[in-house]
N, C-alpha and C positions, 0 to 999 in steps of 0.2 A: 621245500617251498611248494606251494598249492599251484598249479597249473587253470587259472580262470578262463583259458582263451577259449572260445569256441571252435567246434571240431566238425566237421564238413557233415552236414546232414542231421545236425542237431537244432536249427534254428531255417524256417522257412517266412518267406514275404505271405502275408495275406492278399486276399482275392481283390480288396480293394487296392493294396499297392500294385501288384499286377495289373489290372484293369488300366490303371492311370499308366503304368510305363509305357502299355502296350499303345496307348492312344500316343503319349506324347514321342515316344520314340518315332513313328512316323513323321514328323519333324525333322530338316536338318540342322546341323548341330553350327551349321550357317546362320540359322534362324537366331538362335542366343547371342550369337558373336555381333549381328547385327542389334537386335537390339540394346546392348548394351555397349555400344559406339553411338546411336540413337541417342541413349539416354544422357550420353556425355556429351554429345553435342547439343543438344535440348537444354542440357545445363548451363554450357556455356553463353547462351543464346539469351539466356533469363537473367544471367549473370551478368551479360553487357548493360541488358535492360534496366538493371538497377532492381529487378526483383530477386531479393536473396534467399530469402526465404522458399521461395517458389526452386529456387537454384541447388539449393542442397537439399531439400526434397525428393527431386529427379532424379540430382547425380548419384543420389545413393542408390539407384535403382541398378547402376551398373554390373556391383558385385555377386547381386544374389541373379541375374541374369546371365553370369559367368559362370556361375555355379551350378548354374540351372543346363548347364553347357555342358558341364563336363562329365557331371551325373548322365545327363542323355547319351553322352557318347560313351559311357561305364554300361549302361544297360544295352547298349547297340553292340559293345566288344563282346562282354562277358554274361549279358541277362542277368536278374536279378538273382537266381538261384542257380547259377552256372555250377558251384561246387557240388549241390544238391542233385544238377543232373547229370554232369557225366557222373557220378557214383552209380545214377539209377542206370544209365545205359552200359556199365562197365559192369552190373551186378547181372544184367539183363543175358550179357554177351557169353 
């Protein structure tokens, strides 16, 4: 059977993915958490109102701001090409 997976040093982020993590990782990973608690209470807020449409709009805002969360905290633990550099600093060594 064929082995698809990729293999540490075979695949790198471009300079635009870079560029963006490095801005938004300055960010805390608070930030995300909060706004999507934000956005669900924003929801519910519209949703008393009798605007619903406005309501599930919002609320769907939550999930991709959690995700947006977890990803910043992925590139905070491990950086984007973390397998790519320790290889280079253990090739280095």
């Amino acid at each position: 059977m064929t082995d698809y997976r990729v293999g540490k040093g075979e695949a790198r982020e471009d300079q635009v993915t870079s560029a963006i993590e490095k801005v938004t990782s300055q960010a805390p990973s608070s930030l995300y958490l909060g706004l999507a608690l934000g956005s669900m209470a924003v929801s519910v807020a519209l949703q008393l109102s009798n605007r619903k449409h406005e309501s599930l709009f919002i609320g769907q805002w939550a999930a991709p701001f959690l995700l947006m969360g977890i990803y910043n905290k992925m590139v905070k633990q491990h950086g984007s090409d973390a397998s790519n550099q320790s290889s280079d600093y253990s090739q280095a060594a």
